[in-house]
Every structure is written in C-alpha cells, then in structure tokens.
N, C-alpha and C positions, 0 to 999 in steps of 0.2 A: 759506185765504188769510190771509196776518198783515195783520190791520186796521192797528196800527200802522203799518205800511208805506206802508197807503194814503189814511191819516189825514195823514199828516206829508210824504209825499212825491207831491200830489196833482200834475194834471198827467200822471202815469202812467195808464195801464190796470191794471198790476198785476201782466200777467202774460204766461209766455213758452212758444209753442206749443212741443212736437217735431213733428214729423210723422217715423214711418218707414215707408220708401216699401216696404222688402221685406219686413215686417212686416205692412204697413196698418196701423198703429198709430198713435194719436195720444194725445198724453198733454200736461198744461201743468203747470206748474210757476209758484211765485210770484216774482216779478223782485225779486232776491235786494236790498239794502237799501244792500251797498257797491259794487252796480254802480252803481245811482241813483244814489247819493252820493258815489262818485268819479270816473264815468265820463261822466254826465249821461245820454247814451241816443241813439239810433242808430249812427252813427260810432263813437264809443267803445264799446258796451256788445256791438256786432256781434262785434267782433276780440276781444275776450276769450270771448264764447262761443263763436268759433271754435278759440281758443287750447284753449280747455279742453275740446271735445267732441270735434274733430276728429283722428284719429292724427297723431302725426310722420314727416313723411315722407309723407304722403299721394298717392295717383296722381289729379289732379284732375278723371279722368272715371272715377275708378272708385265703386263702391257707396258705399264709405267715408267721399267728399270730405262738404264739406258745403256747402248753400246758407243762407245767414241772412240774413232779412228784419229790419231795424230802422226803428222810428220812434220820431223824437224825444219829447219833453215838452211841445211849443210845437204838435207835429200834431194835428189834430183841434181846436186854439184860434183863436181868430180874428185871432190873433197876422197882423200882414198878410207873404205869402210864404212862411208854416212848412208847407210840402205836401211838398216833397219824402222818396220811401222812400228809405233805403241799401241796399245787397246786398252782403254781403261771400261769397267763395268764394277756391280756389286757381285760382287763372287758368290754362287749359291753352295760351295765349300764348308766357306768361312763366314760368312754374311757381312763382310765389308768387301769395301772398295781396294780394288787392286789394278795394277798395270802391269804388262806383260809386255816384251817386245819378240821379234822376231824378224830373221830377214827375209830372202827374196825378193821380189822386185816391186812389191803393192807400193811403199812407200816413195818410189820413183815416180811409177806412173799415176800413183794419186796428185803428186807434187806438178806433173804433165798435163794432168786434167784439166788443172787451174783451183785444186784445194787442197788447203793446209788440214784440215779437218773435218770430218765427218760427225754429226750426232745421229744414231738410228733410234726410233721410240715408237710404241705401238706393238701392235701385234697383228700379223696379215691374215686374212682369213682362209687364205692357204698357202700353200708352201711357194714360195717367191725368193726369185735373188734379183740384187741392184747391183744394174749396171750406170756405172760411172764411165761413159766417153767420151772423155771434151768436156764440152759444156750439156751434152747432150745425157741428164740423167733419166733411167727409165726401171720403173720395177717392174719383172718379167717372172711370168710362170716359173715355176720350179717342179709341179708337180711330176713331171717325168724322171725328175732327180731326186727325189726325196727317196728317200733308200738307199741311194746307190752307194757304195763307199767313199771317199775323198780323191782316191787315184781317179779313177772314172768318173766323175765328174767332174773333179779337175782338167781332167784331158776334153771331155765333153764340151766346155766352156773356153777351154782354148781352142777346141776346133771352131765354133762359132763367133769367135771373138777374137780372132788372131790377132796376138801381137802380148795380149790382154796378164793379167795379170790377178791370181786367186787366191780368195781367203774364203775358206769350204770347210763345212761341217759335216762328221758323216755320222751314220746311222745313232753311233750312243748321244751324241746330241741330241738328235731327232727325239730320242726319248729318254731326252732329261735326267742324263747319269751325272751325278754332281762334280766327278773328275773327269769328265770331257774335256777336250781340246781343239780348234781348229787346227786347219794345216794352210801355212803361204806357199802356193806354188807346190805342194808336194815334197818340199825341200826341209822346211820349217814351222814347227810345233810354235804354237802361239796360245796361252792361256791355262796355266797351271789353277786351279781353284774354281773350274765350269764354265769356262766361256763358251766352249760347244752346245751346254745345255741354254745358257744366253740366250743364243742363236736359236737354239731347237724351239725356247720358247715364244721366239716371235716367228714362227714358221718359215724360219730366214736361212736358206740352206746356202748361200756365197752371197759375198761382195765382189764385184767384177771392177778394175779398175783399167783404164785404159788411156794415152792423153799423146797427143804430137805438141804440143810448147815447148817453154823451156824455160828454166830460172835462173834471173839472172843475180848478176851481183853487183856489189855498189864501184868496186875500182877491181876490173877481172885483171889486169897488170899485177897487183899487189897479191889477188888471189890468188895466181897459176903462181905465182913465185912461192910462196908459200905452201901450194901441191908439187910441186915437184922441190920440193928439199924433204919434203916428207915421205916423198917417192925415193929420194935417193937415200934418205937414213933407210926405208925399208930395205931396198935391193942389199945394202950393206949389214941387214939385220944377220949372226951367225946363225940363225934358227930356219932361216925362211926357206933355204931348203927343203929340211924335216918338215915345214908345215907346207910345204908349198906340195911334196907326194902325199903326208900320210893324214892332212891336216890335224882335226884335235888329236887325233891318236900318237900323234908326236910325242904329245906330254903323257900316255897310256903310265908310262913308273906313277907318274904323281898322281894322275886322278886313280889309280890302282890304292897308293898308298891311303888318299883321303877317302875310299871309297872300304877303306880295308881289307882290302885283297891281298895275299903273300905275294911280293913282288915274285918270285920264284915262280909262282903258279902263276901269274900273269902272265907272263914273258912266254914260258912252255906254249900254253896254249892262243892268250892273245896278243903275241909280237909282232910292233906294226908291224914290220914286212914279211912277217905273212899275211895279215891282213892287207897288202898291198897289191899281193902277189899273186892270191889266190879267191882275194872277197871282192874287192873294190872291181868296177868297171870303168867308172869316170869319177873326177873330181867336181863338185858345182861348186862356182863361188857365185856371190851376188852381186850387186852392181858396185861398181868402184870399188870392190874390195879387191886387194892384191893375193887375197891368203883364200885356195881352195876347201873350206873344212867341212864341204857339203858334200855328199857321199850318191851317186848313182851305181846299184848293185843288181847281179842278175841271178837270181834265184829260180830254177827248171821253168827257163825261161820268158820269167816272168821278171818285169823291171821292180826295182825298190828302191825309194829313194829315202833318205835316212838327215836327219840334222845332224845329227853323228853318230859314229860308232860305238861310243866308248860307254853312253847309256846304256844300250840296250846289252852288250856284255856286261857289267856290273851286276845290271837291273834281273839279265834274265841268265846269262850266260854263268857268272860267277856264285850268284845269289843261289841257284837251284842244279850246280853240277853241269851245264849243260857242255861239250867242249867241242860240240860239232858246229861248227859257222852256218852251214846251209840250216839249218832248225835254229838258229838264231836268227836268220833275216825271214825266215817263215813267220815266225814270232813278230819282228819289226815290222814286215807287211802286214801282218792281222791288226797288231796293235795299232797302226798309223791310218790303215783302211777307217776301222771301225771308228778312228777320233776317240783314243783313251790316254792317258797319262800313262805313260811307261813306270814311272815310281813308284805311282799311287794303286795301280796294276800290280805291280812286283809287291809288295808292302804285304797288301789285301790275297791275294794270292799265297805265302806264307802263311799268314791266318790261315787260312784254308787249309790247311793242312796241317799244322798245330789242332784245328779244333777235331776234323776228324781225327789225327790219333788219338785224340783224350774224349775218343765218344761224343764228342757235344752235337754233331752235323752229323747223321748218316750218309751213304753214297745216294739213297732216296735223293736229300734235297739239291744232290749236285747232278740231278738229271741221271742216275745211276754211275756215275763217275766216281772211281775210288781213287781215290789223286796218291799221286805219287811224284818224288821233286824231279820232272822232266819236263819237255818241250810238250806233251801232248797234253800236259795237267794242267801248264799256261792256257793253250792256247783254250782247251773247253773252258776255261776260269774266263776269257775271254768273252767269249763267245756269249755265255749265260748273262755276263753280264751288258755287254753291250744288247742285250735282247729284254733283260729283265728278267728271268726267267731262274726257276727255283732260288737257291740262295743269291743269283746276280741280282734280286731284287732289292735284296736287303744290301750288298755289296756295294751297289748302283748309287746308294745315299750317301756314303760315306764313312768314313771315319767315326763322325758322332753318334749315328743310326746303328753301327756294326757294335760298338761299346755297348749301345741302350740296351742293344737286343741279348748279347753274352758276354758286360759283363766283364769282370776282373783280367780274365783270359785273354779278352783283347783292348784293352784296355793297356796291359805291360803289353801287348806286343809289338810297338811302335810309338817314337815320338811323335807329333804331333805340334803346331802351333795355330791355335784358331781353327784347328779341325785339319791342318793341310798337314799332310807327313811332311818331314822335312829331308833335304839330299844326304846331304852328312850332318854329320857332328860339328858346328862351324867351330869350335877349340882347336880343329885339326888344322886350319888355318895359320894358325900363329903358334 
C-alpha cells in the first residue's frame, strides 16, 4: 500500500477490491493517487474504473460487463447526509453506462472494510453472494437464496452477518427483467435502467458489506467545526420539522404538482398527516443523516419498508384511482419484494390496459386477467412480469421490445429517453 497515498489523501480507505465471479478470485489493489486527486471518489472514480476495466462494446449481461461499487471521501465521516453508495454498470435498458446511488448503510460499512471501491466481473456458475468483512473477502453460496424476495433475504443475511449491511436482488433480476433493481438494506432502491438483471446475470444474488475501522481525516479540529455549524444551520432549518415527521412527504403539494396530480385530490386523499397518522410505523434515516425520509410500514402485519412514499402514491395510487393506503403498500411490498422499478411498472402497466381496451392483448395473454385500473390489475402485472410469463415476457424487456412488438399504440404511450421512461416532465422544474 503507498503510505504516501494515504498520508496525504486521508478521508480515503485506500483501496479498490476486484472481485471475479468466474474465477472466484478476489484481489485489491491501492486507489491509484490521480483518481483521488482528480476525480474525488464515488461518482467520478466509478466511471473511469469502468472506462478502463470494462471491454468496448460490452453486452451488459454478459460475463464481461461490470458492476462497480463506489464510496465517497465524506462516507464513513460524520460529515451530516455523506451515506449514500454509487453503482455504475452498462444498463441493459438503455445500453449505456449509468450511475445510480442510493442510501442505507453499504457505503459506510464498505468505507469500514478498508475499500473505497469494488469492481465485480465474471459470471459464477451458481448463484453466490460476496461477503465483504474487514479485510476478510469471501464469495458464498447463494443457492438457498435464489428465489427468495429481497425482504427475506435481506433479513436472512443480516441474521448471519450481523451488524452487516445489503445490496440484494430479488427474484425479476434473477430472471433478467431489464427494469429490475436492487434494494440497500430494504430501505433503498438502487438502479433505475437493470441493475438487478446485472446482478441476475452474473448469478450474483447480494453484496454483504461489513467493516469495524474507521476513516480518518487530515485535521479532524478543522473537520468537526465545520460538522457541526452544519449541524446547527440544520437544527435551524424552518422545515426540518415537517421532514423530520413526514420526511419526503413533507414536500407531497410539489411533487403532487410535478407529478401532475390536482393538488386538491392530493391533499383529500394523500395528506401527510394522515399518512403519518395512520400509514407510517417508524421513520429510517441512514447514517449521519439528520433528515428521517426512510419509511418503515406495517401492512396485516407484515413489515414494509419503502425509500419513500410519495412514489408509490403517484406511481400507483394516483396513476390508477387507487385511494386505499393498505392496497398501496400491498403494491410497494410486491413491487420491492420482487426488485421492479416502480415507474417503469406503473408506465408498462397503463399500456396494459390501453392495449386491452382496443383489443390488441386478449385476457388469454395476461394469464386470464382482464385488467382493470386497481390494485389487483398492478399487482397480477406484477407478478407476470417479474416471472416472465404471458405478456410479462414481452413487458420484462422493456420499453424498446414493447414498441417492436405493438407498435404505434405504445409507442405515444410514454416518454422515453434511451429506452428508460422518464419521472416527469423535467420543464416542470423551472
């Protein structure tokens, strides 16, 4: 390890795993001096190690692609909000490269391990997850987890691994649906444009991250005085209140308005406080973050944990009539179990139902399902899809495959950039 490196560029770990899955090989190398110093670390330092490890031209679920885990300089510091990991790969979407972040606590305890970054490559010739503890890296059966959903396995891996920290794939990964996602910790969605299918294609069902270190910094004097004025601009923030009960639902008017929802009808039915009052169970926040906008919910007694609220009403609640809360987080637990994009779900789902009224789909191809805009028409839409099966097969590809196949019809029924639908309309912005 060049001391130098770690002398003058403190803040870092140091160092940057491989992992290769069709090898079993794991090897690290030290995190080279003018990534640190030009790139700073996650986001940037990701995309060049992709640039430079990964082939030109890559097939984004083949052996070759790659997965790369980054954390920042500021993760694992008490820096307040510095939690979120990044994940760069080639999106099977879209067929470029993308980054995606998301919190919960991997990019802590990856930063604890003693690594700034991970590269995964290969393909394992069965289903395997790596565990990251310490310096002690080891890839481990997965085959008793392949199937399971993301809750349960998630919870499975922290039972074995306490303390530990999960980035897990569930089932529509496993079988390469091109809007899959993983889930951090069960908290947070990571990978809009097939990181799940990524994953499913290197037989790679979790990363397990886990680390007792610690990272330091170059003058911690100068550091904690600058964490805590930042602590007290927060506590002085007029808002932090409203985020501190209802987190993102705080701002429910605005993302109502860019989501195009009648604020009127918003409010009626999803007013934070009733959703405070009568949805929420606990608030999760992630490491050093001041602001709880992580949602733990209890559905006929079944836990749900959500990155927020205000998706899944837009996506499923607004989008298709729905105005009963429990048949929304029913919806938010299948959707998160199974590892699907909630947008790209909602988007594709509307098709569904546009094409059967105009005859194009019979109830035949949707498993005898005659869909109708409710909670039970999501969740089979679901379901088919994250299995493959009748139209989810065709669903399963995406965007570009769903055009190919019918066409004009859906084709307007959704924007699109690169194949990914998009959130809103970004004009609404400004």
């Amino acid at each position: 390890m060049d001391g130098g490196l770690l002398k003058r560029f403190l803040g870092y770990a140091g160092r940057v795993l491989h992992v290769d899955l069709t090898r079993g090989k794991v090897t690290a190398e030290p995190l080279r001096k003018e990534l640190a110093e030009g790139l700073l670390g996650g986001f940037g330092v990701n995309n060049k190690l992709a640039y430079d490890y990964a082939p030109a031209g890559v097939n984004p679920l083949s052996p070759e692609s790659l997965v790369v885990f980054g954390a920042g300089p500021l993760n694992g510091t008490l820096a307040p909000g510095a939690a979120k990991i990044h994940v760069t790969a080639k999106m099977p979407l879209t067929g470029f490269y993308g980054t995606c972040g998301g919190g919960g606590g991997f990019a802590l305890q990856l930063k604890l391990a003693g690594y700034d970054h991970v590269v995964v490559a290969g393909r394992a010739d069965r289903p395997v997850y790596i565990l990251i503890d310490g310096g002690d890296v080891k890839l481990l059966s997965a085959e008793d987890l392949w199937g399971e959903p993301t809750y349960e396995a998630t919870l499975e891996l922290w039972e074995r691994h306490q303390g530990s920290s999960v980035v897990a794939v569930g089932p529509a990964g496993e079988r390469l649906v091109k809007f899959s996602l993983t889930l951090v910790d069960n908290v947070a969605t990571l990978g809009r444009g097939g990181l799940g299918a990524v994953f499913g294609s290197k037989n790679l069902k979790a990363v397990v991250a886990r680390g007792s270190g610690e990272v330091e910094v170059a003058d911690r004097e100068r550091f904690m005085k600058t964490v805590n004025e930042l602590r007290e601009r927060i506590e002085k923030y007029p808002l932090r209140p409203l985020l501190a009960e209802y987190g993102m639902m705080a701002g429910w008017g605005a993302w109502a308005e860019m989501f195009q929802v009648p604020v009127e009808e918003a409010q009626r039915y999803f007013d934070p406080e009733l959703f405070s009052s009568r949805v929420k169970v606990a608030s999760v926040a992630c490491p050093s973050c001041p602001f709880s906008c992580k949602f733990l919910f209890r559905e006929s007694g079944v836990d749900v944990w959500a990155a927020d609220y205000f998706t899944p009403l837009a996506a499923f609640g607004y989008a298709f009539q729905i105005t009963d809360h429990s048949k929304i987080l029913r919806i938010t637990a299948a959707v998160n179990q199974y590892g699907l994009d909630m947008l790209s779900l909602s988007s594709l789902v509307n098709l569904v139902l546009e094409l059967h009224s105009r005859g194009v789909i019979s109830s035949d191809e949707l498993g005898g399902l005659k869909p109708e805009s409710n909670a039970e028409t999501v969740l089979a839409v679901a379901r088919l899809v994250a299995e493959r099966r009748h139209i989810g097969e065709v669903l399963a590809e995406g965007w570009r495959e769903v055009v190919r196949r019918f066409g004009e019809v859906a084709e307007n029924g959704v924007a699109t950039v690169k194949g990914l639908d998009v959130l809103y309309d970004p004009r609404r912005t400004y």
